[in-house]
TIMI-2910 file (N, C-alpha, C, CB; in pm, 1 decimal, decimal comma, always signed):
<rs>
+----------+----------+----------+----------+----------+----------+----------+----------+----------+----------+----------+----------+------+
!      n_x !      n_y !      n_z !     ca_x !     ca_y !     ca_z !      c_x !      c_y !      c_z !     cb_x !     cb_y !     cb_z ! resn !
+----------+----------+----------+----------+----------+----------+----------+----------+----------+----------+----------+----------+------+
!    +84,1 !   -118,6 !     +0,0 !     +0,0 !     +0,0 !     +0,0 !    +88,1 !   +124,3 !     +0,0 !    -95,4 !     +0,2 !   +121,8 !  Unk !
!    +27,6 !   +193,9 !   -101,9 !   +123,3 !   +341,1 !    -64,7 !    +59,8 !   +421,3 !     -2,5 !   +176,1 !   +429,7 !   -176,3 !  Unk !
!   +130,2 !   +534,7 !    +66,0 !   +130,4 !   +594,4 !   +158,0 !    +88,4 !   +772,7 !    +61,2 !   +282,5 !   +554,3 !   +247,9 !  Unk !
!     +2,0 !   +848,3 !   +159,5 !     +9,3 !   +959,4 !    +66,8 !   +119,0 !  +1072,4 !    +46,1 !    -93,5 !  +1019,9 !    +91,5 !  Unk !
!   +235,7 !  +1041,1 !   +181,6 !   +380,1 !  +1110,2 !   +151,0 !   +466,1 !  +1023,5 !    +52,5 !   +470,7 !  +1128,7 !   +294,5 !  Unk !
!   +437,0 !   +896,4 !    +34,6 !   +516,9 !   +841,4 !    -76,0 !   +457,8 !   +853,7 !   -179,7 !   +553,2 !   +717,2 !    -69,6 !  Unk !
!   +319,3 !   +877,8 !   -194,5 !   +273,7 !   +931,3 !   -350,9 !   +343,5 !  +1064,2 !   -369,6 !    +94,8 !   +958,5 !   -372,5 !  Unk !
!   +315,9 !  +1157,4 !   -271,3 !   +373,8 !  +1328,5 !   -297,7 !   +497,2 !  +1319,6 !   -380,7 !   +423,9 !  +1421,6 !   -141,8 !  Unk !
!   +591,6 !  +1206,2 !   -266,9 !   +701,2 !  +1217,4 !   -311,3 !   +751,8 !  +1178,0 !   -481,5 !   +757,2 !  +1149,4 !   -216,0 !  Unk !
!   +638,3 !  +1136,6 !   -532,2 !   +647,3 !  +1051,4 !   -677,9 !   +651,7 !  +1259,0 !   -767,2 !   +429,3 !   +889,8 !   -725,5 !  Unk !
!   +600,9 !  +1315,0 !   -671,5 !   +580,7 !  +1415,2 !   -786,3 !   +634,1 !  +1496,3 !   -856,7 !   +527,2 !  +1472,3 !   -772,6 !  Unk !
!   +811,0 !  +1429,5 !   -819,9 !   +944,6 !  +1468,0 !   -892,2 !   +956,7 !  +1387,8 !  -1009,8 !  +1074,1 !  +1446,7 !   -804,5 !  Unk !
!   +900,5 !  +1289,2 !  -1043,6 !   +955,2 !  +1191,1 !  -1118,6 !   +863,6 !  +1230,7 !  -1291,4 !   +919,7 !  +1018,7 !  -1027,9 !  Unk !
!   +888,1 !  +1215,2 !  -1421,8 !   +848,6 !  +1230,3 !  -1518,7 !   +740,5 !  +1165,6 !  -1534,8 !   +922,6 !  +1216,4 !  -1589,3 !  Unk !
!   +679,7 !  +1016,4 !  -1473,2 !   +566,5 !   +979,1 !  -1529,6 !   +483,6 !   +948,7 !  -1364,0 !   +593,1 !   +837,9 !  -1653,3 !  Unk !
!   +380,2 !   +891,9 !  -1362,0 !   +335,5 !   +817,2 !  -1211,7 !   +350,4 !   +739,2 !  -1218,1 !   +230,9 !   +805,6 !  -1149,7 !  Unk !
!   +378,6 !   +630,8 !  -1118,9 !   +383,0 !   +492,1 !  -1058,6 !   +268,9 !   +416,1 !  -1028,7 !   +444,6 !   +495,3 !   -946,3 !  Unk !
!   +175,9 !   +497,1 !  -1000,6 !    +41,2 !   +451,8 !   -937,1 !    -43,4 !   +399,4 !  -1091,7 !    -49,7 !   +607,0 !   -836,1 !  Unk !
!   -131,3 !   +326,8 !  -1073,0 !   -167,1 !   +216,1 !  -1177,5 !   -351,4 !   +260,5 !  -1186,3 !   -120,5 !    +19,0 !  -1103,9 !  Unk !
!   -399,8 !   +327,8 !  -1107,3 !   -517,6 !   +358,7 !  -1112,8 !   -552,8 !   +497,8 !  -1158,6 !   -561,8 !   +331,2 !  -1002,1 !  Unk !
!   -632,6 !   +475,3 !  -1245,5 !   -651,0 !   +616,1 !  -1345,9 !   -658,4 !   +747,4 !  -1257,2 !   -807,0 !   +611,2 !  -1442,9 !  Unk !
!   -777,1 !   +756,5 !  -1173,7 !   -815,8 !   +839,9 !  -1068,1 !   -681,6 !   +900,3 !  -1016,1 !   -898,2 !   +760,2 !   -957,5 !  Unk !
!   -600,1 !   +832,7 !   -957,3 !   -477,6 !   +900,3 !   -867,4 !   -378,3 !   +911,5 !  -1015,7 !   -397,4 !   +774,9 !   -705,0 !  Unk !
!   -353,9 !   +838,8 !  -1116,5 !   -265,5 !   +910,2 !  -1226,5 !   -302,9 !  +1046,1 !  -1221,3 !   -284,4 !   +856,0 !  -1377,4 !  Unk !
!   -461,7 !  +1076,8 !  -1263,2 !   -511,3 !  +1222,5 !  -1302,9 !   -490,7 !  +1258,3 !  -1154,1 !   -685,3 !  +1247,7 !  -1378,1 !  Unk !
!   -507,4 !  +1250,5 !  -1050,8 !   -503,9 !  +1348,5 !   -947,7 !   -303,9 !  +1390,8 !   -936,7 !   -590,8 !  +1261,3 !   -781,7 !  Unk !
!   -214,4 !  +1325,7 !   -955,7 !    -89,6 !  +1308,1 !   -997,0 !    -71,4 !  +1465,9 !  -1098,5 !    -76,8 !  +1143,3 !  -1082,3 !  Unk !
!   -121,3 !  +1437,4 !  -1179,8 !    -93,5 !  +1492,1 !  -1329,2 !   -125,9 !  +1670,9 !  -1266,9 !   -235,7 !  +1408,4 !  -1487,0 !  Unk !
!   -236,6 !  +1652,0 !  -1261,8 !   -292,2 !  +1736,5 !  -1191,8 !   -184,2 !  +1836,6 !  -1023,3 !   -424,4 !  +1631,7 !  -1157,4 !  Unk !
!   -136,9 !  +1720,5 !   -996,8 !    -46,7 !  +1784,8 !   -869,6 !    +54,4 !  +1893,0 !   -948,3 !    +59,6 !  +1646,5 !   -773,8 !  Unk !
!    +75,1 !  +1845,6 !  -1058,4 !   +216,0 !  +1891,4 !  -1133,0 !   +166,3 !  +2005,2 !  -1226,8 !   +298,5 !  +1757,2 !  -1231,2 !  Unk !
!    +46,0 !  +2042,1 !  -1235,5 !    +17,5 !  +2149,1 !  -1294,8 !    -83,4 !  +2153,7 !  -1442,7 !   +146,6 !  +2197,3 !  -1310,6 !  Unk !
!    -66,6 !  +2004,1 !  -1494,9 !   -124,2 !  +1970,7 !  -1585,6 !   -275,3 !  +1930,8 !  -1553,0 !    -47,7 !  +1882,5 !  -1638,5 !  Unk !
!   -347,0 !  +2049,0 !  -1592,0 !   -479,2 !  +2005,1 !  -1517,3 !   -559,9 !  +1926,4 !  -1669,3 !   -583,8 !  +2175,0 !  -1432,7 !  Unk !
!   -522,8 !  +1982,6 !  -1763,4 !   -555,8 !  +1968,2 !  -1897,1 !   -550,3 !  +1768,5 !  -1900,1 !   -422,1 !  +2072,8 !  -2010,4 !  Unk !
!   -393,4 !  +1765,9 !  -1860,7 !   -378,4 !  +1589,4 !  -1879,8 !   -460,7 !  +1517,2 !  -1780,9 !   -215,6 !  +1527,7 !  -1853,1 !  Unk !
!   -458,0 !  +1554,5 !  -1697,8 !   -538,9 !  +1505,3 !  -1586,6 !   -721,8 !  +1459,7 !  -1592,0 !   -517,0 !  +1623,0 !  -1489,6 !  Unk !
!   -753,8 !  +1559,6 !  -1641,3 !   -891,1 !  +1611,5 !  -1724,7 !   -945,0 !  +1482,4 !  -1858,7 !   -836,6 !  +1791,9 !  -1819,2 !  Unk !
!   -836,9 !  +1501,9 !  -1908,8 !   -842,0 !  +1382,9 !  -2026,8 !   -857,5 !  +1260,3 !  -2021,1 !   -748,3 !  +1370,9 !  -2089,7 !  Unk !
!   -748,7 !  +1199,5 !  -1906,0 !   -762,1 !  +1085,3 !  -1844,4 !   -920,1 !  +1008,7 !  -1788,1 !   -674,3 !  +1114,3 !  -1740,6 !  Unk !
!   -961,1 !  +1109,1 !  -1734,5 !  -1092,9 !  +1026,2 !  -1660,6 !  -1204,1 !  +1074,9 !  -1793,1 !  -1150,6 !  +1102,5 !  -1455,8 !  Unk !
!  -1204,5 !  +1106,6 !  -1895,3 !  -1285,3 !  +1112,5 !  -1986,2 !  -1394,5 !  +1009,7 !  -1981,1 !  -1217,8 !  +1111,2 !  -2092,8 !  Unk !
!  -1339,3 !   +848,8 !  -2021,3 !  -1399,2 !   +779,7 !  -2039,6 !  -1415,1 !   +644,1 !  -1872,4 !  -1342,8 !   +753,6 !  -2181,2 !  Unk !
!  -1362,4 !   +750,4 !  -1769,8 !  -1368,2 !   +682,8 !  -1638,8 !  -1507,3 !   +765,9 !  -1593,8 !  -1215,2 !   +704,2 !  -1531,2 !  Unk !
!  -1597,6 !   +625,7 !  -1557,0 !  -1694,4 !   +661,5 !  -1464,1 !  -1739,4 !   +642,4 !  -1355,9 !  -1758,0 !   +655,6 !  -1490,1 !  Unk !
!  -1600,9 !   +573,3 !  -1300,2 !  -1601,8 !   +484,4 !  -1166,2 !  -1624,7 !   +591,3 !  -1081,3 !  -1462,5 !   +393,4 !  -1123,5 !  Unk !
!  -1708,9 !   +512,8 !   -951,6 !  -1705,2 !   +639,2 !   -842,9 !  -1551,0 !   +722,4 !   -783,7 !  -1777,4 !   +569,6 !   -701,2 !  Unk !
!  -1464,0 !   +643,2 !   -823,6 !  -1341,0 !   +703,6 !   -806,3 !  -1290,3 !   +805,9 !   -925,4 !  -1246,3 !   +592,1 !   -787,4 !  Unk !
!  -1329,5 !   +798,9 !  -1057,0 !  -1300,8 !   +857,1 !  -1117,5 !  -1347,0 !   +984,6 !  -1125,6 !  -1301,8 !   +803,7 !  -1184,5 !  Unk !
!  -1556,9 !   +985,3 !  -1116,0 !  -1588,2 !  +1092,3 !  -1074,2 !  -1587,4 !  +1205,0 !   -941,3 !  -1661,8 !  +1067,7 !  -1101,3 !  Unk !
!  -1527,2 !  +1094,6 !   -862,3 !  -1421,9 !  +1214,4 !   -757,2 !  -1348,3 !  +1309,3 !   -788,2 !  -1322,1 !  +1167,0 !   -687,5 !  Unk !
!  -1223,3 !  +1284,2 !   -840,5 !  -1156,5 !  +1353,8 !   -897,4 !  -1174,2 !  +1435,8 !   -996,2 !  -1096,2 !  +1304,8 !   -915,4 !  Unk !
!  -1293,4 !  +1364,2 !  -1085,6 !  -1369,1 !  +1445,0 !  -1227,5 !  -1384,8 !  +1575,9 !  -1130,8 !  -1557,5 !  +1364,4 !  -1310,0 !  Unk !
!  -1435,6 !  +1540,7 !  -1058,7 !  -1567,3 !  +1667,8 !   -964,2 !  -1465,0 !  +1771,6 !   -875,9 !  -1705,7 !  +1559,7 !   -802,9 !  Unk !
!  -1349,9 !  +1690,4 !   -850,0 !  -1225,0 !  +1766,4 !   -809,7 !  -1162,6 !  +1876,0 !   -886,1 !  -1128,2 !  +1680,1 !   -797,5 !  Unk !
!  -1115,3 !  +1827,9 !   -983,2 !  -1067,9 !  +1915,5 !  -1130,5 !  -1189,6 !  +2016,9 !  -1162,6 !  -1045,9 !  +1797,2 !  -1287,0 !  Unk !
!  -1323,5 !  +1991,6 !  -1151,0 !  -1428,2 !  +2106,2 !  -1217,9 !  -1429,4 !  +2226,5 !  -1124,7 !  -1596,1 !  +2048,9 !  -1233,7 !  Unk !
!  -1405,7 !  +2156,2 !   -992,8 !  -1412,0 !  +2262,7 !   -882,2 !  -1334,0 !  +2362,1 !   -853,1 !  -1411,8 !  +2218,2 !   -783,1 !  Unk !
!  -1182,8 !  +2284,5 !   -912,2 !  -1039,3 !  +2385,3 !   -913,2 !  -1089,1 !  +2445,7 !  -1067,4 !   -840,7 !  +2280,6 !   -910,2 !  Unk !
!  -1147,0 !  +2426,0 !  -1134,8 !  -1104,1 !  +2500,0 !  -1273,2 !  -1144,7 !  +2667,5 !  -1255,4 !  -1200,6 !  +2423,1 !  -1420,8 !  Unk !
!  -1283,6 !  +2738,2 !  -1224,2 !  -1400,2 !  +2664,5 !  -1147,1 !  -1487,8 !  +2646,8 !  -1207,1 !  -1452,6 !  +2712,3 !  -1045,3 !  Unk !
!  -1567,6 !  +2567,6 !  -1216,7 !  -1681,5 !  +2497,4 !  -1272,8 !  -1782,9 !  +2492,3 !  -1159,8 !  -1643,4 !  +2352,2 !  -1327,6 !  Unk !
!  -1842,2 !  +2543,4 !  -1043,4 !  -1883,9 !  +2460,9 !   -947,7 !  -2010,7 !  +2349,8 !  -1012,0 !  -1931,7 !  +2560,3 !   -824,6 !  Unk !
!  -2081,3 !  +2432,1 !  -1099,1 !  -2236,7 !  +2363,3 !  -1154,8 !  -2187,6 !  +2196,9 !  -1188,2 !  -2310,8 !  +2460,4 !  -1338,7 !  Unk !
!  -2066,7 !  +2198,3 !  -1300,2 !  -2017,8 !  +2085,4 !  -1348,3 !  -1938,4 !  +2013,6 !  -1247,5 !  -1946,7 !  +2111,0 !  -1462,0 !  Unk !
!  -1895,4 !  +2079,7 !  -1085,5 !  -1845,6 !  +2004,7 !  -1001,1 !  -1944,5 !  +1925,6 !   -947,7 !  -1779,4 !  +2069,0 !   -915,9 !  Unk !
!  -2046,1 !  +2004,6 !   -890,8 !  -2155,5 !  +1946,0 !   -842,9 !  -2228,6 !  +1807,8 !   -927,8 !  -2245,7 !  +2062,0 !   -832,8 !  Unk !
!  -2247,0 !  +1849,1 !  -1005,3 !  -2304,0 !  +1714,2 !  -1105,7 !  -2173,9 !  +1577,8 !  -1064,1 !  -2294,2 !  +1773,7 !  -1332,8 !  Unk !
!  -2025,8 !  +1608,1 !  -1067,3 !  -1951,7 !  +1487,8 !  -1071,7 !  -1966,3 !  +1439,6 !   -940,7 !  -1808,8 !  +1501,6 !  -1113,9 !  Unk !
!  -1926,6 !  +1540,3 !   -814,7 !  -1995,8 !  +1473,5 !   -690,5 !  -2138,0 !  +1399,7 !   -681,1 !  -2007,9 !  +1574,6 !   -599,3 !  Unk !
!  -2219,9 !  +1444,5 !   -755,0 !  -2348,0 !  +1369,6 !   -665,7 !  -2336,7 !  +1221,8 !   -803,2 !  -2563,8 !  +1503,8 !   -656,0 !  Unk !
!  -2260,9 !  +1215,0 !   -919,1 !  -2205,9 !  +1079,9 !   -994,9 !  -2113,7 !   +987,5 !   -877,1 !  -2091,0 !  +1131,5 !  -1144,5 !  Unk !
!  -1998,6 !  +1045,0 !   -834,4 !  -1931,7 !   +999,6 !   -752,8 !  -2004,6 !   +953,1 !   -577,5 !  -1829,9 !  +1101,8 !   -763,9 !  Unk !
!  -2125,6 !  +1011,5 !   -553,0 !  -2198,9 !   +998,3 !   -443,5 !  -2067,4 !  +1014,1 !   -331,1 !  -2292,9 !   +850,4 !   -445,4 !  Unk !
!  -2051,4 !  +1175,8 !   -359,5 !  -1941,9 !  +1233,2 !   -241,9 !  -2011,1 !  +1366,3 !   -237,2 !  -1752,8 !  +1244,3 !   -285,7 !  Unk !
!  -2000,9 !  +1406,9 !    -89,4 !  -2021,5 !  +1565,6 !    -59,5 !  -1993,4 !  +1659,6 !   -134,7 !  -1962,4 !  +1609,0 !    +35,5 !  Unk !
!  -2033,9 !  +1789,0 !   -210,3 !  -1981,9 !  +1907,7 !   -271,5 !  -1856,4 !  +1964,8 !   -128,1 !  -2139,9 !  +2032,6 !   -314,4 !  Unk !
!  -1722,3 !  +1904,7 !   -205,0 !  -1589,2 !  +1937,1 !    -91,1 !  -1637,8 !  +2107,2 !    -46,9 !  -1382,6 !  +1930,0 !   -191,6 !  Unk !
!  -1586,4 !  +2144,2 !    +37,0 !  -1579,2 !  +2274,9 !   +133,6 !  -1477,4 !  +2388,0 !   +148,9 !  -1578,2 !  +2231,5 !   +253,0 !  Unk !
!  -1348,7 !  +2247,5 !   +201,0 !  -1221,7 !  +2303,6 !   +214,4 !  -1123,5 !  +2349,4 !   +143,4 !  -1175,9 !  +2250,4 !   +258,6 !  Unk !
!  -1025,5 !  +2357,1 !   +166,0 !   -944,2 !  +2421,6 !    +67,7 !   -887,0 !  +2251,4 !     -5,0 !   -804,2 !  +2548,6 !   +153,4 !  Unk !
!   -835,7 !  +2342,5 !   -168,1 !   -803,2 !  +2218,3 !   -246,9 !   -710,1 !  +2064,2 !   -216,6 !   -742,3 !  +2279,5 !   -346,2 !  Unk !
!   -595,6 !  +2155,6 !   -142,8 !   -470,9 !  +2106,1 !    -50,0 !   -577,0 !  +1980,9 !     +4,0 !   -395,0 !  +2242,3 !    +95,1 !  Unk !
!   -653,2 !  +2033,0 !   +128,2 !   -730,1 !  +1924,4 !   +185,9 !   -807,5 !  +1797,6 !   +117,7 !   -817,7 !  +1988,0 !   +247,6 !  Unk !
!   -848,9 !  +1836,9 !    +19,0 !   -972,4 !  +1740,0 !    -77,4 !   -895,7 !  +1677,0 !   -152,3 !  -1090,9 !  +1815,9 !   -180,2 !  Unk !
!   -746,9 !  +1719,7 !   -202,9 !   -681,6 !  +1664,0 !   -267,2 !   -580,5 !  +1529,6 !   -172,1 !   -617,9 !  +1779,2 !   -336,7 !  Unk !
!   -553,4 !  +1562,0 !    -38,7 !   -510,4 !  +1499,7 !    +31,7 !   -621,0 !  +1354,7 !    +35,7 !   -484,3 !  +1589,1 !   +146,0 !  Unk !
!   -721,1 !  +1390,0 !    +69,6 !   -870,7 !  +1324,1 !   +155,9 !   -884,3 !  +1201,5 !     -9,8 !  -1073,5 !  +1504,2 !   +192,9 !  Unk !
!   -875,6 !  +1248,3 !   -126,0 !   -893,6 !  +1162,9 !   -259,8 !   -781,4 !  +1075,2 !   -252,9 !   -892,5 !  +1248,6 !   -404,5 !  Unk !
!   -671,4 !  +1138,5 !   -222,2 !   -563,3 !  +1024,1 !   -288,1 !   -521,8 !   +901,4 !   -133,1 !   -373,8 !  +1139,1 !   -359,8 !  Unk !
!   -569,8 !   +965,6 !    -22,2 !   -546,9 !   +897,1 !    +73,4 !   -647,5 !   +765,6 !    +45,1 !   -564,0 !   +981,7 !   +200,6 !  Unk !
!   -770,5 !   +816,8 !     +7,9 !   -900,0 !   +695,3 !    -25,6 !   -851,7 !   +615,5 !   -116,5 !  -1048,5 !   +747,4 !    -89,9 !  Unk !
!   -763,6 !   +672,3 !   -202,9 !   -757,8 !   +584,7 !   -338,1 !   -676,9 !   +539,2 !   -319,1 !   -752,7 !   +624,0 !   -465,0 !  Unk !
!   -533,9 !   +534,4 !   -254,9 !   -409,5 !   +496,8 !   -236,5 !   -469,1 !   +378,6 !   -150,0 !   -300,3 !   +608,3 !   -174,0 !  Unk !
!   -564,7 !   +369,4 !   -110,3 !   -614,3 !   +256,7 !    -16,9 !   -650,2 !   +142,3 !    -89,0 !   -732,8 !   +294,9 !    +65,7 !  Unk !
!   -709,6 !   +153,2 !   -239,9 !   -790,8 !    +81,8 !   -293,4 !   -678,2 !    +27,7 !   -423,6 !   -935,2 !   +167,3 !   -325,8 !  Unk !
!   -579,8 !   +113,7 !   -416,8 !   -423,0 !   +100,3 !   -516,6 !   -387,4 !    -45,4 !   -522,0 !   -268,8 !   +187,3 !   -440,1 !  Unk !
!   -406,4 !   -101,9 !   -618,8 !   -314,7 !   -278,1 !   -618,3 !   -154,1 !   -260,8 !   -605,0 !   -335,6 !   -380,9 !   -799,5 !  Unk !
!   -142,1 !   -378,3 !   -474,5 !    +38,5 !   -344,4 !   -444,0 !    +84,2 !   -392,6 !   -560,5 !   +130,8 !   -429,8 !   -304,0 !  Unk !
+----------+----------+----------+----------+----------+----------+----------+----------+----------+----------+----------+----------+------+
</rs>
């Protein structure tokens, strides 16, 4: 299982390590590429994917189109600051990550 300081720490490296679409795009996304990130879950409709979908609409801002991916994802419209929601996604998903 990875850890969410050993994901951070991936966010020097040129590609991700992590194998699940959701945390690639939340990855991609850490590094500035919100565009690549965005692309990725296109054709992801997993409740994990529309987490992050709903994540990315919220940072763009989108809230209308955030809201729609949260209540797909059946997660709260987040509150806090991005830092936090972004922590709270990859900690969930890093859980569900195949070693």
């Amino acid at each position: 299982m990875n850890t969410l300081d050993s994901f951070k720490a991936t966010l020097t490296d040129p590609e991700p390590s992590v194998r699940l679409t959701p945390l690639q795009a939340l990855w991609w996304e850490a590094k500035g590429e919100w565009h690549k990130a965005h692309d990725l879950l296109q054709d992801d409709n997993s409740p994990a994917g529309s987490w992050v979908h709903a994540y990315l609409h919220r940072k763009e801002p989108d809230p209308a189109n955030a809201a729609y991916w949260y209540r797909r994802a059946g997660q709260p419209v987040a509150a806090g600051s991005f830092e936090e929601e972004w922590d709270a996604i990859a900690t969930a998903l890093l859980n569900t990550e195949p070693a």
